[in-house]
C-alpha positions in Angstrom: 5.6 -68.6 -50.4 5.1 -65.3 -51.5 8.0 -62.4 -51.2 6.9 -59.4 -48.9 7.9 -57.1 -51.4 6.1 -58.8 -53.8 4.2 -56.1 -56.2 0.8 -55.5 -55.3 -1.9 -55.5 -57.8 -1.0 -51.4 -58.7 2.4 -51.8 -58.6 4.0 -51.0 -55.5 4.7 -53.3 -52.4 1.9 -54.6 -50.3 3.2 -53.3 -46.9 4.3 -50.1 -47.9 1.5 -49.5 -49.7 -0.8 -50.4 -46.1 1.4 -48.1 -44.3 1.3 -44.5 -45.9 -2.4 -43.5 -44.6 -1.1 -44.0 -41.1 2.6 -41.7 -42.1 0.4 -39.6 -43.9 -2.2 -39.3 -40.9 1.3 -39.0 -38.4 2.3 -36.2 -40.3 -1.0 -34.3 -40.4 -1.0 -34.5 -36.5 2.7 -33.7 -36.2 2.1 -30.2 -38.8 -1.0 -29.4 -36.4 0.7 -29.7 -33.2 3.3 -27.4 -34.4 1.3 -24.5 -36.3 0.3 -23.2 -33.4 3.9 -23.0 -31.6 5.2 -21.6 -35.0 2.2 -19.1 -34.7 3.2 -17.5 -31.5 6.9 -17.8 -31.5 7.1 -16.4 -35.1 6.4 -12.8 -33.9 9.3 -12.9 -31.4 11.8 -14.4 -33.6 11.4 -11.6 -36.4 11.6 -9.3 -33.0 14.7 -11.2 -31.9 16.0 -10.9 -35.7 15.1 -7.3 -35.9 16.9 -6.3 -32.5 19.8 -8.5 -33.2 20.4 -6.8 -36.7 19.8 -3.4 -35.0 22.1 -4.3 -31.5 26.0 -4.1 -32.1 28.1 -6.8 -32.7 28.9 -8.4 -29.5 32.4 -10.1 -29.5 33.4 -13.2 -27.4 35.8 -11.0 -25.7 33.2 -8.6 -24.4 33.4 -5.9 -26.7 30.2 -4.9 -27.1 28.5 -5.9 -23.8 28.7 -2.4 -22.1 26.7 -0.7 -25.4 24.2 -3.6 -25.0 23.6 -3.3 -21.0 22.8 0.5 -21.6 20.3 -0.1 -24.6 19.0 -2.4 -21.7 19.5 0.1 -19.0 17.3 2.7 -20.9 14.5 0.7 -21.9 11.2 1.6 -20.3 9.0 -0.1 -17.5 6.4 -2.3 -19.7 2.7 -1.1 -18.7 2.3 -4.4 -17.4 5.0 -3.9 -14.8 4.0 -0.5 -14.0 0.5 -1.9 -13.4 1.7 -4.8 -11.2 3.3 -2.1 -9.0 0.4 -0.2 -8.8 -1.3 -3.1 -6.8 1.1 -4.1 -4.9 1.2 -0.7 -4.1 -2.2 -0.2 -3.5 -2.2 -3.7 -0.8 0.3 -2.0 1.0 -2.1 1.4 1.4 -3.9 0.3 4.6 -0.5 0.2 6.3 0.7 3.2 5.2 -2.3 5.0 6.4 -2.0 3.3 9.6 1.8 4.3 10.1 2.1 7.3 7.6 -1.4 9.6 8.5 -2.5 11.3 11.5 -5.0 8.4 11.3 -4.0 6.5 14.7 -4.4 9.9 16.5 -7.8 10.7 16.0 -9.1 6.8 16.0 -7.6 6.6 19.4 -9.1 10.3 20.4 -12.8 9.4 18.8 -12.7 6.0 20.4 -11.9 7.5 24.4 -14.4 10.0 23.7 -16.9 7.6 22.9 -15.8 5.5 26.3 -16.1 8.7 28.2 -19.2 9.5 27.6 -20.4 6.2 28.7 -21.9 5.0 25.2 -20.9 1.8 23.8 -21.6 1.4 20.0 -22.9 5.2 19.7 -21.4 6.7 17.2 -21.0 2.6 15.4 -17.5 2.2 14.8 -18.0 2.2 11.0 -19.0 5.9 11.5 -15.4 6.6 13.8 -13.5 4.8 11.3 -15.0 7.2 8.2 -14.0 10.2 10.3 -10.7 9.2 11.2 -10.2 8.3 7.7 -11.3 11.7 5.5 -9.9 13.9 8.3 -6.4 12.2 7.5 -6.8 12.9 4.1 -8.2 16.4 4.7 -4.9 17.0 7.0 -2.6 15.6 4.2 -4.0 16.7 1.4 -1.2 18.8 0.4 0.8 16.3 0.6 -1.1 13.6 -1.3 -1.5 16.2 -3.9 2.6 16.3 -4.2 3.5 12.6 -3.9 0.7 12.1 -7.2 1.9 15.3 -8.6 6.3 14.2 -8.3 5.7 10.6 -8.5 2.8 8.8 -9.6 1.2 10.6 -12.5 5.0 10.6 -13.5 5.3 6.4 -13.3 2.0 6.3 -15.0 3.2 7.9 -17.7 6.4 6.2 -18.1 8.5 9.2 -17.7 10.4 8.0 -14.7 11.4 4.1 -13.3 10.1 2.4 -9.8 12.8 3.3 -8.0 12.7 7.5 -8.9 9.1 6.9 -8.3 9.2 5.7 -4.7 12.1 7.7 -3.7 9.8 10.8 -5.2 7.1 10.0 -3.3 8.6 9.1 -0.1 10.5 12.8 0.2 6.9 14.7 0.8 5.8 11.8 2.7 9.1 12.2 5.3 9.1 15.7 5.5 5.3 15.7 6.9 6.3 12.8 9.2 9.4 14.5 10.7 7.6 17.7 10.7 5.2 16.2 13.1 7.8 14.2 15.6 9.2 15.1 18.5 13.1 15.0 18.2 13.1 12.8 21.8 11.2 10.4 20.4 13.5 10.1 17.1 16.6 9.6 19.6 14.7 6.9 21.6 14.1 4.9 17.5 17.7 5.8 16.3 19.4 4.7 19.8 17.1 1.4 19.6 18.3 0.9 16.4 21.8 1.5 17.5 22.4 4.0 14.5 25.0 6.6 14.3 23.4 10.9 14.9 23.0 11.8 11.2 24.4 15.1 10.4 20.6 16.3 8.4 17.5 14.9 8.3 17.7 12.9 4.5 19.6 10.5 6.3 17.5 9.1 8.5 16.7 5.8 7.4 13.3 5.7 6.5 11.7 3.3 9.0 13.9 5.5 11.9 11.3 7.9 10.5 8.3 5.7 10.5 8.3 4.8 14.1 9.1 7.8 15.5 6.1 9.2 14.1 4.1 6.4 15.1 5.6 6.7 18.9 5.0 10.5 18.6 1.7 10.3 17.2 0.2 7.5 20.2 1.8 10.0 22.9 -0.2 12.8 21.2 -3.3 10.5 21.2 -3.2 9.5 25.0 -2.6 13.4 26.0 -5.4 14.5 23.9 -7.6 11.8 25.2 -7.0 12.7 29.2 -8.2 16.1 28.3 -11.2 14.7 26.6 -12.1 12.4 29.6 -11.3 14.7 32.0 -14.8 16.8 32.0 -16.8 13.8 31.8 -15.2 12.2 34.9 -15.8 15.2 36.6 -19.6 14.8 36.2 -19.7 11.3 37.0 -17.8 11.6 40.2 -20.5 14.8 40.9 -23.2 12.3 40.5 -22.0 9.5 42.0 -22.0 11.9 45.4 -24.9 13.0 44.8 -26.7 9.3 44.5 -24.4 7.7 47.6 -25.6 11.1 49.8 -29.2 10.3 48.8 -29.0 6.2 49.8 -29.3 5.4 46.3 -26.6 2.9 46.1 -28.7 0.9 43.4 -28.8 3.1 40.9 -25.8 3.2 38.3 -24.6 6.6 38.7 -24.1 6.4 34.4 -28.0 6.1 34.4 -27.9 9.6 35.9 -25.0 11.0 34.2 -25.6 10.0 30.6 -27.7 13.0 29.6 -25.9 15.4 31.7 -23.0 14.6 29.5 -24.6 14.3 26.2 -26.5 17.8 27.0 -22.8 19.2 27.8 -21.2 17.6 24.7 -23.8 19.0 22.6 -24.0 22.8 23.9 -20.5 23.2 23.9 -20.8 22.1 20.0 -18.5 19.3 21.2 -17.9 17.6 17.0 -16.9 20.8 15.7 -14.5 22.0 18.4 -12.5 18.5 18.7 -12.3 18.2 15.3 -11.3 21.6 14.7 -8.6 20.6 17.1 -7.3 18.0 16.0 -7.0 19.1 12.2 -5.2 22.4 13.8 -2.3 20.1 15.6 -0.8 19.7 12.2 
């Protein structure tokens, strides 16, 4: 029989000879799998090296932890955080306009003037909404201007962290809220909420602030709104008389009384003065 390890014709053993293509070929694949790894992490382990040559010496007995926290500590937001803020920031803005603007008052006020007149999708509520919307911002434009001006031009530019920022912005944001909420209605929140009287203003917790303006601001809506509806119920009362004297029980008195009101809302310049009105109440 012939030995395994007998020599092969060049000198070297048959099955060891057979088997380096296939070690060779193994170690082609294993050096390809991981150049790319080596690629990517090289970059951070030269960071790694560089920060841990320039970081202080930390001891096992916790010498050198507090220096290290603070290094830490002082670092600034990465853009990408700052930017993932920004949009979360930025999902949360249809809320705040709802809660934090004098947007709920005049969408309530638009949409009981539209009933009161009698018209149902004149003006469309696309058109209501658009008003509402640039009158809040009219209204708090002062404000807006200080909440970019103290907090987020500032975050963009990496001078201050998230938390300054939001605590920056929310300052001119409470003082218009509280500015415009009646100090009943602020009990009514803080004795819901089973809180203590605070001895200023700053510490009121911040939804306390929140839903008292909210509160305030639908009790302002529904007053405004009565003395909206008022004159047109006036009118349709008139013509309703007028139509059951006559026998003409058929008729829908808002047939009648449509353009009797529209003619009244429109010589009385009826836009202008209620939205003159309603920007004046802040």
């Amino acid at each position: 029989m012939t030995s395994p390890l007998r020599p092969g014709p060049r000198g070297g053993p048959a099955p060891l000879r057979r088997a380096l293509p296939a070690v060779a070929l193994a170690l082609l694949v294993v050096i390809g799998l991981l150049l790319p790894i080596l690629t990517v992490l090289a970059p951070s382990l030269a960071w790694a090296q560089e920060a841990a040559s320039a970081s202080p010496t930390v001891d096992p007995f916790g010498g050198g932890v507090d220096e290290l926290s603070e290094e830490i500590r002082d670092m600034p937001v990465a853009t990408s955080v700052r930017i993932l803020v920004l949009l979360t920031g930025l999902s949360l803005l249809p809320t705040m306009l709802l809660v934090m603007t004098p947007f709920t008052r005049f969408i309530i006020v638009l949409s009981m003037l539209r009933q009161a007149m009698g018209l149902q999708q004149a003006p469309p509520n696309q058109v209501i909404i658009g008003i509402a919307l640039f009158l809040s911002l009219l209204v708090m434009r002062p404000t807006l201007d200080e909440v970019v001006d103290t907090s987020i031009d500032p975050f963009i530019a990496g001078e201050i962290e998230t938390g300054d920022a939001i605590r920056a912005g929310l300052k001119p944001m409470r003082r218009f809220m509280l500015e415009n909420t009646r100090r009943n209605d602020l009990a009514v929140v803080m004795e819901m909420g089973k809180l203590a009287r605070p001895d200023t203003l700053d510490d009121i917790p911040t939804p306390v602030v929140v839903t008292s303006f909210v509160l305030s601001e639908l009790k302002t809506a529904f007053i405004i709104s009565v003395k909206v509806y008022l004159p047109f119920l006036v009118i349709d009362i008139i013509v309703a008389n007028i139509l059951l004297g006559m026998g003409m029980m058929v008729l829908p008195p808002i047939v009648i009384s449509l353009p009797f009101k529209l003619l009244l809302f429109v010589l009385m310049d009826g836009w202008s003065l209620l939205l003159r009105s309603l920007a004046a109440g802040f």
